[in-house]
SELO-849956 format. One record per residue (C-alpha): residue number from 1; chain; x, y, z. Coordinates in steps of 0.1 Angstrom, whole numbers. Layout:
# residues N
NODE  NUM  A  X  Y  Z
...
***
This chain:
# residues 307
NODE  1  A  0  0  0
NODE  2  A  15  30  -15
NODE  3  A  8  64  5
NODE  4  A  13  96  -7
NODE  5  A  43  119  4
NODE  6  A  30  153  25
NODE  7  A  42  188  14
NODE  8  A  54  205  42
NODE  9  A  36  233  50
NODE  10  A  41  270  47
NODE  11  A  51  282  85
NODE  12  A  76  245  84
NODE  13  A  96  258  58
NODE  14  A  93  298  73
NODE  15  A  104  279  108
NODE  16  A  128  260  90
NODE  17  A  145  289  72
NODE  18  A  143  313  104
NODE  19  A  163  287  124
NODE  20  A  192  281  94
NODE  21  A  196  317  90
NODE  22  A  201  319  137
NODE  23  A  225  292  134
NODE  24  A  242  307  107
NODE  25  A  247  338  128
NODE  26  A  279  336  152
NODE  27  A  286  349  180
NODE  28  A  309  375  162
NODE  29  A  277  386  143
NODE  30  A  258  390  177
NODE  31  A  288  409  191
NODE  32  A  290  433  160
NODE  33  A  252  438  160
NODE  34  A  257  450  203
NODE  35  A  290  472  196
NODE  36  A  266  488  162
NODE  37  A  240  496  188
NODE  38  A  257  507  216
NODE  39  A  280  527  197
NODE  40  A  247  546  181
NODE  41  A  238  552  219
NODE  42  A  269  567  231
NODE  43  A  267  589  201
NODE  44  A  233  598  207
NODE  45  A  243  605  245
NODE  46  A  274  627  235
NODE  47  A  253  651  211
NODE  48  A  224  652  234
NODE  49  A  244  659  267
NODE  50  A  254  698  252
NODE  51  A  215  705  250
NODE  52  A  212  686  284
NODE  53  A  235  711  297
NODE  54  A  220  742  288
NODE  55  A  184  736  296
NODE  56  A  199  723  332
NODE  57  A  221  756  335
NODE  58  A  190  777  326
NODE  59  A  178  773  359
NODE  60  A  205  771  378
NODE  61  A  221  803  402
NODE  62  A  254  813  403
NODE  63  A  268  792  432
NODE  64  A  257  756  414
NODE  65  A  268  768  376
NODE  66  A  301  773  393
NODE  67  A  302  744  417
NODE  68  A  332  719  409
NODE  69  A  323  692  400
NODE  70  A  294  702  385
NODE  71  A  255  699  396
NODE  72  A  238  680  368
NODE  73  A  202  686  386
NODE  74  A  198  717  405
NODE  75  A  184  721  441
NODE  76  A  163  745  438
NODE  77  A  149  750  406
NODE  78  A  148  786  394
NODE  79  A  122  786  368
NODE  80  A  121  823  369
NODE  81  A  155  824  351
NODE  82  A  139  823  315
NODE  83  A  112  853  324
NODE  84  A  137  871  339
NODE  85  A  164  866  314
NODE  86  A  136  872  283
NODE  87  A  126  907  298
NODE  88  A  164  919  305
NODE  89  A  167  930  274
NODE  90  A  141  940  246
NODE  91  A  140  903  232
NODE  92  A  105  908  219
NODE  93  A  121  938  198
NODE  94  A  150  907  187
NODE  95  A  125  883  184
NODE  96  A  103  904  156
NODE  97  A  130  920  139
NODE  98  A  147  882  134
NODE  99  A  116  865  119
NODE  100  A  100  898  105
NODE  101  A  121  919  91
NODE  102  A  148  892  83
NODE  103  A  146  851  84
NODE  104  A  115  854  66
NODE  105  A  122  882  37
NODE  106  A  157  861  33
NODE  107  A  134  826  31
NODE  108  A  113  836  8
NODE  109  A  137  852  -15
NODE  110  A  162  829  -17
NODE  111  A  136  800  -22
NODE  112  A  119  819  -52
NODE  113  A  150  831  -68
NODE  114  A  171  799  -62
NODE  115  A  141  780  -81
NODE  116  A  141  801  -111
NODE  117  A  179  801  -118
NODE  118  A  178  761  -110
NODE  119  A  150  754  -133
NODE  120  A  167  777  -161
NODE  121  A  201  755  -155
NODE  122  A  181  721  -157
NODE  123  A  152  727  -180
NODE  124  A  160  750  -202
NODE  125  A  188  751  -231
NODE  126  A  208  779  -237
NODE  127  A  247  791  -248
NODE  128  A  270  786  -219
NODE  129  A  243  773  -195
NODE  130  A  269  747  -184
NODE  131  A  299  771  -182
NODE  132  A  276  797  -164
NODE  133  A  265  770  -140
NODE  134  A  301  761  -137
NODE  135  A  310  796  -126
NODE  136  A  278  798  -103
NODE  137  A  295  769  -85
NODE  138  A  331  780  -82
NODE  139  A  315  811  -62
NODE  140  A  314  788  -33
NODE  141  A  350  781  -27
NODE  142  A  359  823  -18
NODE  143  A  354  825  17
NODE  144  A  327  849  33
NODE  145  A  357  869  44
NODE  146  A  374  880  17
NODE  147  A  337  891  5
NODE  148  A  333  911  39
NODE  149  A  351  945  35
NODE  150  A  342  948  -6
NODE  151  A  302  945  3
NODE  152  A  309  964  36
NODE  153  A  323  996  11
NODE  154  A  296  987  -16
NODE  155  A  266  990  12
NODE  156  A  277  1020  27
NODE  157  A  280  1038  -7
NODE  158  A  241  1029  -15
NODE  159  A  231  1040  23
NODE  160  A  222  1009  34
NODE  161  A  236  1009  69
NODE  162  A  218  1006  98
NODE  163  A  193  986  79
NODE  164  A  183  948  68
NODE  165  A  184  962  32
NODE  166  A  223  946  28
NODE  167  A  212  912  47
NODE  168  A  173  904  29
NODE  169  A  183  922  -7
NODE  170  A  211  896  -17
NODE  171  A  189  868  -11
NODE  172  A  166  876  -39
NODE  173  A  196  873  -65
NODE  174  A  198  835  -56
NODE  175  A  222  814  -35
NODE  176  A  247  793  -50
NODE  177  A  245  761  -25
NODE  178  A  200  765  -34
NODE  179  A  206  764  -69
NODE  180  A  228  736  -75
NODE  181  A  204  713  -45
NODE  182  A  174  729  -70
NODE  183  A  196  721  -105
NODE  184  A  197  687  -93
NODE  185  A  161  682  -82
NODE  186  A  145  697  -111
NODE  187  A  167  672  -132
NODE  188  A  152  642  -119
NODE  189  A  116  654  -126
NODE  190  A  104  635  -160
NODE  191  A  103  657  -190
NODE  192  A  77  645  -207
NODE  193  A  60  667  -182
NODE  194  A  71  695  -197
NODE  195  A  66  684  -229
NODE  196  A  36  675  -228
NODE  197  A  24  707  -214
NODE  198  A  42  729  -241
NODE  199  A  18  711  -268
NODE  200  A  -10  717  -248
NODE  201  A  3  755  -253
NODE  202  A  19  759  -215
NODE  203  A  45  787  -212
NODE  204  A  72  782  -196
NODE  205  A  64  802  -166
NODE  206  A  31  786  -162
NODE  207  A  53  751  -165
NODE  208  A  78  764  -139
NODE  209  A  50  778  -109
NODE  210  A  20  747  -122
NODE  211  A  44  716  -127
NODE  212  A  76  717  -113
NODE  213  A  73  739  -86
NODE  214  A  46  717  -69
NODE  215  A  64  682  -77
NODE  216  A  91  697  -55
NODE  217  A  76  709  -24
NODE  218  A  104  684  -5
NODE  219  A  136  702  -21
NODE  220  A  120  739  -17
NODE  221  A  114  727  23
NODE  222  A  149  722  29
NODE  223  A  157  749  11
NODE  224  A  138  771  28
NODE  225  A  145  753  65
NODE  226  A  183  760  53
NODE  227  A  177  795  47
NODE  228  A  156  802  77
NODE  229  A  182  787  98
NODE  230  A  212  803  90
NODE  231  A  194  839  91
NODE  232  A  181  834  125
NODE  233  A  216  819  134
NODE  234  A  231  845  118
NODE  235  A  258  869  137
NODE  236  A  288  886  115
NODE  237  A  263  902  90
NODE  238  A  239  918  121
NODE  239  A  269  930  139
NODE  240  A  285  944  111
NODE  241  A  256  960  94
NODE  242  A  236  966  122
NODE  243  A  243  990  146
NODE  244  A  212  1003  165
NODE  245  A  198  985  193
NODE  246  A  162  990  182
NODE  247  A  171  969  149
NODE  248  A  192  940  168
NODE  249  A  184  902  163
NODE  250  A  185  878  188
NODE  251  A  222  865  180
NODE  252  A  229  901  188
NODE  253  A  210  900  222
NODE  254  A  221  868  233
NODE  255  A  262  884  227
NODE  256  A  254  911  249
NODE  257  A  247  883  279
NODE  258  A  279  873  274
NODE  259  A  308  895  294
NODE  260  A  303  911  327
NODE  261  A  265  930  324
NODE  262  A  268  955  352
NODE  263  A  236  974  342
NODE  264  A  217  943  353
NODE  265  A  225  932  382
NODE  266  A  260  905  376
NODE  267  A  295  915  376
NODE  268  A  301  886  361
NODE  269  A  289  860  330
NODE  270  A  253  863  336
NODE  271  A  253  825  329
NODE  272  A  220  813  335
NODE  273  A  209  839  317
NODE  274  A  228  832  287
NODE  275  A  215  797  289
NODE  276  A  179  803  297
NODE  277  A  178  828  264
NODE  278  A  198  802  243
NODE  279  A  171  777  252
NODE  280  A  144  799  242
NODE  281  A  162  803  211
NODE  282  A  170  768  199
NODE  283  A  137  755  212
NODE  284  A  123  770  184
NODE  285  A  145  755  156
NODE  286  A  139  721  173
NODE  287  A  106  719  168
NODE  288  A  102  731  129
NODE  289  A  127  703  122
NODE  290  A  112  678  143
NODE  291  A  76  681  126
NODE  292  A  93  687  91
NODE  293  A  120  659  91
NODE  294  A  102  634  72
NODE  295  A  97  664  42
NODE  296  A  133  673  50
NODE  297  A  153  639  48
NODE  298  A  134  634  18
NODE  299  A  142  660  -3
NODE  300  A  182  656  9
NODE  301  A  174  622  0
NODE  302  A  162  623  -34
NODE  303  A  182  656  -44
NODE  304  A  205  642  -74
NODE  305  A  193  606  -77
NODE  306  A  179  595  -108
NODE  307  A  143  580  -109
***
C-alpha cells in the first residue's frame, strides 16, 4: 500500500529557514550587531548631553553653575531664570526683527529666486548654460571673508547701513548652495511633463510655478529650513551691518549676555541667563525640524538621484 508523500507546510519551511539563517549567525555577528548599537547610543548621548547642559544651567544660580564638580540637577529650581532673562533686554524687539524683518524676507527670497535660476540650469537650453552654472558653483569656494570689506564699502556707498536692506536684498539674487540642490532636483523630474504641457500651449512660466514647482515641495522645504536657519543663526552680518539696538536680532542679544552685564545686576557671566535665552532660542528651531524631518530627509534624499 503506496501512501502519498505530504508537502510540508508554509510556516515549516518559514520555521525551518528562520532557524538556518540563527545558526548561521555567530557569536561574532551578535557581538558586531551590540558594539553597532551601543556605539549609536553613546553617540546619541554625546550630542544630546550639550542640549542637556544648557536647559539644566537655565535654571541654575550662580553658586551651582560654578560648583566643581558640577551639579547636573539643581536644588532648587529657578524657573524664573527664562522670564527674567527674556525681559532683561528688549527680546521681543529681537525676536520680531529676526523673523520679521529678516529670516522670513531672506526665506522667501532665496527659495523663489534659487528655483528660477535652478530650473533655467536644468530645464532649459541655452549658450553657456553649463559654463555659467560652472562659474555659479566655483562662487562657493571664496570665503565669506574675503567678500566682507568689498560689500561692507559697496553697502555704505548705496546708504544701506543701519538697515536689513544689505542682509534680505542679496537673497533675492539667488544662492549658490540653493541652486545647484534645486539644478539637481529639477533634473530628476520626468520631461515628458514639460513636454507635454508645451503642446498643450503651456508657457514656460506657467510650467515652472503649475508643474515643477509643486512636484518639489520636499527640495524647496529644505531649502527654505536652510535659509531660515542660518538667518536666525546668523551673527557677523547683524553686527557688522547693524548698529542700533532698536534693529538688533537675537544673536545680537544673546552676545550682549555674554561679558560682565553690570547694568543688570552681575558682575560677572550672567550664565544662567545666557542659557535660559539660548534655550528659548533653539527651542524653536527644534521643533520646525522635528515636525518637518520626514519632508526634509526626503528631499536631501532624493536631491540628485535618478528615478
Amino acid at each position: 500500500m503506496t501512501t502519498k508523500t505530504q508537502k510540508p507546510s508554509m510556516p515549516a519551511l518559514i520555521s525551518s529557514e528562520e532557524r538556518r539563517r540563527l545558526r548561521t549567525l555567530t557569536a561574532s555577528g551578535w557581538f558586531g550587531e551590540i558594539a553597532k548599537y551601543v556605539l549609536l547610543f553613546i553617540l546619541a548621548l554625546t550630542f544630546s548631553l550639550p542640549f542637556f547642559w544648557m536647559a539644566t544651567s537655565a535654571i541654575k544660580d550662580d553658586d551651582q553653575i560654578f560648583t566643581v564638580p558640577p551639579v547636573w540637577i539643581p536644588k532648587p529650581a529657578h524657573w524664573n531664570n527664562f522670564w527674567d532673562a527674556w525681559t532683561t533686554l528688549d527680546f521681543n524687539r529681537y525676536t520680531y526683527n529676526t523673523v520679521v524683518r529678516y529670516a522670513l524676507p531672506v526665506t522667501v527670497g532665496t527659495v523663489f529666486s534659487s528655483a528660477m535660476v535652478a530650473y533655467s540650469f536644468a530645464r532649459l537650453k541655452w549658450p553657456g548654460r553649463d559654463t555659467l552654472f560652472s562659474i555659479c558653483l566655483a562662487t562657493m569656494m571664496i570665503p565669506s571673508w574675503v567678500r566682507m570689506v568689498p560689500l561692507f564699502v559697496t553697502f555704505k556707498t548705496l546708504g544701506w547701513i543701519n538697515s536689513f536692506k544689505p542682509l534680505v536684498i542679496p537673497a533675492f539674487f539667488g544662492n549658490a548652495f540653493s541652486i545647484f540642490l534645486l539644478r539637481q532636483f529639477f533634473m530628476d523630474i520626468p520631461y515628458e511633463l514639460s513636454d507635454a504641457a508645451r503642446i498643450d500651449g503651456a508657457s514656460e512660466i506657467s510650467i515652472f510655478w503649475r508643474i515643477i514647482l509643486p512636484l518639489s515641495k520636499s527640495a524647496l522645504l529644505v531649502v527654505g529650513l536652510f535659509s531660515f536657519m542660518g538667518a536666525w543663526n546668523n551673527y557677523i552680518g547683524p553686527l557688522i551691518y547693524v548698529n542700533i539696538e532698536e534693529l538688533w536680532t537675537l544673536a545680537l542679544g544673546i552676545a550682549r549676555l555674554r561679558g560682565s552685564v553690570y547694568e543688570i545686576g552681575y558682575s560677572r557671566l550672567a550664565y544662567p541667563y545666557l542659557m535660559a535665552v539660548s534655550a528659548m532660542v533653539t527651542f524653536p528651531i527644534l521643533l520646525l525640524f522635528f515636525f518637518a524631518q520626514r519632508t526634509f530627509i526626503e528631499g536631501i534624499s532624493l536631491t540628485g538621484l535618478k528615478q
